[in-house]
N, C-alpha and C positions, 0 to 999 in steps of 0.2 A: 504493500500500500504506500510505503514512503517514498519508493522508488519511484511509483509512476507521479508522486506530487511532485517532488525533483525532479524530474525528467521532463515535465511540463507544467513546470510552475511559471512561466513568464505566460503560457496561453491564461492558467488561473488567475492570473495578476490582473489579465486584461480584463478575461470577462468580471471579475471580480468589481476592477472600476466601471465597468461597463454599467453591470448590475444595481449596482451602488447607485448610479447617478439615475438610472430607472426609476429605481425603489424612491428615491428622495421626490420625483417627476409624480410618482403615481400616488403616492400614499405621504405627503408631505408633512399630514399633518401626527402622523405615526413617528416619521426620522423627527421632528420638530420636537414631538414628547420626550425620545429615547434621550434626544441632543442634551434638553432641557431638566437631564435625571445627573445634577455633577454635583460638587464638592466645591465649594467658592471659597477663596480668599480677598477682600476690601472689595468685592463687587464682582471679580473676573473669577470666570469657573477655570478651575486649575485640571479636577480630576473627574472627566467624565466615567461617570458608573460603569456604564455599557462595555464601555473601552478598556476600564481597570479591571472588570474580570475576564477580558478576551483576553487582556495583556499576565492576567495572571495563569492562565491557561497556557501562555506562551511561555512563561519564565520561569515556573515549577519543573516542567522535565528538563533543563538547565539546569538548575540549582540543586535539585535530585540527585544528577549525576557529579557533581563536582567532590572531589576527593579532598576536604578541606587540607589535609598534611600538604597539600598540589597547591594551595592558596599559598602556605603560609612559604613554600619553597619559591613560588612566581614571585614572590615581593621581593626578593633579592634580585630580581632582574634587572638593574639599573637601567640597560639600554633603551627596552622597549617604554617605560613610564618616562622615561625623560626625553623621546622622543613625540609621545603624545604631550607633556607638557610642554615644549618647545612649540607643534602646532598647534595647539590649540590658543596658544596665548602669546604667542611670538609673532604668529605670522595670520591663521587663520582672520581677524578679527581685521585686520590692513587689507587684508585680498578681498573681502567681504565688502570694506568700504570703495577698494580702488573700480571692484567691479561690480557694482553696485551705484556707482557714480557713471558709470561710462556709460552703463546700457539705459538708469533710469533717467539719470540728469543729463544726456548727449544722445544716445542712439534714440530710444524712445520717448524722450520729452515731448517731441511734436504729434505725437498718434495719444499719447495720454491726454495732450491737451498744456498748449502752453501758459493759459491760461485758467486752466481748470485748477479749483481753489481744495482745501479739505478745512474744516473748524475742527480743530481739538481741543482738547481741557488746557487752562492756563497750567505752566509748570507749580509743584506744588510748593503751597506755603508765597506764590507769590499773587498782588493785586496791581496790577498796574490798570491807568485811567481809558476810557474808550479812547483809540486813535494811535496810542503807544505804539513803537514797534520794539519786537525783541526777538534776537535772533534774525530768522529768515520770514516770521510771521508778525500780524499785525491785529492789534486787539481789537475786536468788534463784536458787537451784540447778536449772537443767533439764539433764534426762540428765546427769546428773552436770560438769556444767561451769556457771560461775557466771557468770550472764546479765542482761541488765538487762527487768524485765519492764515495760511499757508498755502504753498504751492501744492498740489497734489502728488507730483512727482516725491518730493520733499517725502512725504507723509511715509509713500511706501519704502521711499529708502532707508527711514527709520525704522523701520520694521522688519528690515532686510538685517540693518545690523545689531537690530536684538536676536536675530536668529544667529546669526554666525559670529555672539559673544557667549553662546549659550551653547555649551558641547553638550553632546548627549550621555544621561548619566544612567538611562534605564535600556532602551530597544539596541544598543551597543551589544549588550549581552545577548539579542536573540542574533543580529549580524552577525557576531564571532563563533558562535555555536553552527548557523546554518552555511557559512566557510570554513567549520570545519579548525578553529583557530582553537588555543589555550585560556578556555574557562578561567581556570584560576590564576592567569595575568588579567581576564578581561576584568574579571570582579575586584581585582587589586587599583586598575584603573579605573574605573567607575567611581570607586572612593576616593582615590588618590582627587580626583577632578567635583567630585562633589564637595569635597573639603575648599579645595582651589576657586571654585565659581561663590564660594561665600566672603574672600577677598577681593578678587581680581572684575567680579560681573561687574559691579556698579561704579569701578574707574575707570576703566576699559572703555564701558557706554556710556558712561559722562564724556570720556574726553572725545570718541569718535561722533556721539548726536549735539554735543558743543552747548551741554547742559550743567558742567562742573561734574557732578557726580549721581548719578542714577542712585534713586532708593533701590536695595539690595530686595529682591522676594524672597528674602530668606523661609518665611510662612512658605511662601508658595515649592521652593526646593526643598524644604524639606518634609511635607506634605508627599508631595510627587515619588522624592526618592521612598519616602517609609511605603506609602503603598504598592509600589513599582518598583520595589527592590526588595526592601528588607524583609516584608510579610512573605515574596515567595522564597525569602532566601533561608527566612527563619526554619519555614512550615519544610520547605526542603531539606535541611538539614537531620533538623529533628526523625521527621520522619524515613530519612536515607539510614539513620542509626538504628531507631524501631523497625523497621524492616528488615534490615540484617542480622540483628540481634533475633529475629523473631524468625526467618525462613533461611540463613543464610546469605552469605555474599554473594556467592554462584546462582541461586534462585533469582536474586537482584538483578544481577547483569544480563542474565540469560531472557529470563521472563520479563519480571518490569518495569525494566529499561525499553524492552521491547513492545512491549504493548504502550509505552508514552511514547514511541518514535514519530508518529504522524500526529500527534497530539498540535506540538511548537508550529507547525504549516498550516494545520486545519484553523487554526486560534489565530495565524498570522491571519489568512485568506477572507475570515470574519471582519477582521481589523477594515478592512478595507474596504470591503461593502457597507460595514457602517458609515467608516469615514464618509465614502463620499455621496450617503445616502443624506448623511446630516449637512453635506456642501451642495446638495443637488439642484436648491433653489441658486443660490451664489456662482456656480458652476455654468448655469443658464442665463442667469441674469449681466454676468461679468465676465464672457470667454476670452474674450479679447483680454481685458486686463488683466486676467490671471493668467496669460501665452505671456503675456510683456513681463509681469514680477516673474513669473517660475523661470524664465530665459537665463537671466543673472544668476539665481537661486540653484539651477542645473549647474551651471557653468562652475561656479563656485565651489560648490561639493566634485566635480570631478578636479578640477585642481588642486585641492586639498587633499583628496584620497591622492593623487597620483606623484603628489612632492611626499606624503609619507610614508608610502609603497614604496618609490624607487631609494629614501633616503634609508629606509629599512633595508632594504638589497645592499646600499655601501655599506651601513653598518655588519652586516652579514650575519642579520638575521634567521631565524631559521623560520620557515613556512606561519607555522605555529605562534608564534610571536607575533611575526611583521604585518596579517591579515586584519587581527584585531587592534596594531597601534596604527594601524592607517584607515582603518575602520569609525574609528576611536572620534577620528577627527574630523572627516566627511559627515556625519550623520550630525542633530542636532538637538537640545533641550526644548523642545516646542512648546512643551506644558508653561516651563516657563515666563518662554517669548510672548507665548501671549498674554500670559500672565500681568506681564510689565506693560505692554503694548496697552493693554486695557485700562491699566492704572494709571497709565500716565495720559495717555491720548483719546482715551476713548473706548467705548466694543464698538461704533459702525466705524470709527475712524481706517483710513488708507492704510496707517500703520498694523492696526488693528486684523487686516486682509490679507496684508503680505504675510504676517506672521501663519495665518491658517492656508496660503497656498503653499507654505513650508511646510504643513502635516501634507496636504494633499499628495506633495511630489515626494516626498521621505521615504516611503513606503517602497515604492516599484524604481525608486531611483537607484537605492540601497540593496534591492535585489540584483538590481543589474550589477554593479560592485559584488557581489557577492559572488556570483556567477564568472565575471572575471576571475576575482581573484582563485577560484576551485580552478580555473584554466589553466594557471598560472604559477598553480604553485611548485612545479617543477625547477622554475627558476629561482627557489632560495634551495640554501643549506638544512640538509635533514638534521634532526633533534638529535643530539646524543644517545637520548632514552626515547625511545620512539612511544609516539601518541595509541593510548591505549583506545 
């Protein structure tokens, strides 16, 4: 059964968005309830229901399998964590801005509208009078509350570079599992950059949206991570011990390991038709400006994955290693992004949109990386102790 999802998971992918965007078309007011079933922090829904137990369906046969004595031996791997932090916080977050500026504020300006304005929230803690300007935007009264009006290009570039300040702390671990990579480095990195996005998120995006300093969603990360990490990491564990203790090591591996193989795909393939079940309306309403933000947002994530891929090969990494630090750094913290996106700008705001065409393209963008890299991995160095 696993084999034939593998072997034809990009047709699944397809029809999967296909379906999705149906489902949202025919029965709107169904995706509208499910969308509407989350967990909010100061306003912005951080952890859709629907989506935290597809996601925990995903990340239990992961964490099941992981040999924690394999965690605690990945953490001395200096290479590969300090090659993820390197991009993630070195370089990611400039390439984001550089491209991100070319295609929204130069290539696409004029098809967005050069003209076309967006209102978002005034930044917080401040009042300035109607007519002020600040920044790039200028104060004025819509629907009777006083807003800062803006370029709209502007709005989604913002939103662009809350996604690619926000690495990913949770779906990282189903990409390095479905490549095939070293669980117990991915889960050492995961931490390693959840600790890291509680300093670096909010000077990083202060100084690239040219705000001083972004409030930190600390609420909101750490919300995200305990649902979408820790509970299947916990409930994994534990129970990987009561099961072996209770049938056997060999029964584990053999059987139910084996019966959760297609578990992680089937749960992924869900993800998706939610997704864009709950974007369906958005999807129809905004084709065009969602082809314009996802162009940069495509763009971005393959040059990310492929500076930490090829610098993984100088370093001479081994397969295992090099898949999930360059994994690591392509994918993104959306729960986040929007999180922030929300709090600061708005939920209809531009910024607000980009941030959700970053889940839309995450998914099938991250499978195709995936699929690479299983291509590819011939061209690193095999493990010393080979991958059980």
């Amino acid at each position: 059964m696993s084999s034939v999802f593998e072997k034809y998971l990009t047709l699944w992918v397809g029809l999967c968005i296909v379906g999705g965007i149906i489902l949202g078309k025919l029965l709107p007011s169904f995706a509208r309830t499910l969308d509407g079933m989350s967990l909010s922090v100061n306003g912005a829904p951080v952890i859709s229901i629907p989506i935290a137990v597809c996601l925990f369906f995903m990340m239990y046969p992961i964490m099941v399998k992981i040999d924690f004595a394999r965690v605690i031996e990945a953490g001395k791997s200096g290479k590969p964590v300090f090659l993820t932090l390197f991009i993630n916080w070195c370089v990611k977050p400039f390439t984001m801005y550089l491209i991100a500026m070319l295609f929204l504020g130069v290539i696409f300006r004029g098809v967005i509208g050069v003209d076309a304005v967006d209102f978002v929230r005034m930044p917080l803690g401040l009042d300035l009078p109607l007519g002020s300007t600040h920044g790039a935007g200028t104060v004025v009264l819509h629907d009777g509350i006083k807003m800062l009006q803006i370029p709209l290009w502007r709005s989604y570039f913002a939103g662009a570079i809350l996604l690619g300040i926000a690495p990913c702390t949770a779906m990282v671990l189903v990409w390095g599992y479905l490549a095939r990579g070293n669980d117990g480095l991915t889960l050492v990195m995961v931490a390693i950059n959840s600790l890291t996005m509680l300093v670096l998120y909010g000077l990083l995006g202060g100084l690239l949206l040219g705000v001083g300093r972004l409030p930190v969603p600390w609420q909101a990360l750490l919300l995200s991570v305990g649902v979408y990490v820790a509970l299947p990491l916990v409930l994994g564990y534990l129970s990987r011990r009561w099961i072996i203790a209770l049938k056997g090591e060999q029964w584990f591996k053999e059987r139910f390991l084996h019966l959760l193989t297609p578990v992680t795909i089937v749960a992924l393939l869900v993800t998706l038709v939610l997704l864009f079940s709950f974007k369906g309306e958005v999807i129809a309403k905004n084709p065009l400006t969602i082809l314009w933000i996802s162009i940069p947002l495509f763009i971005q994530t393959v040059v990310i994955f492929a500076l930490g891929y090829v610098l993984a090969k100088l370093l001479k990494l081994p397969y295992e290693d090099a898949a999930p630090a360059a994994l690591i750094g392509a994918s993104n913290h959306f729960e986040v992004a929007i999180a922030t996106a929300v709090m600061l700008f708005g939920l209809s705001s531009g910024a607000a949109l980009a941030t959700v065409v970053g889940v839309l393209i995450e998914v099938p963008v991250m499978l195709m990386l995936v699929a690479f890299c299983k291509k590819t991995a011939p061209w690193f160095n095999k493990p010393a102790a080979s991958k059980a």
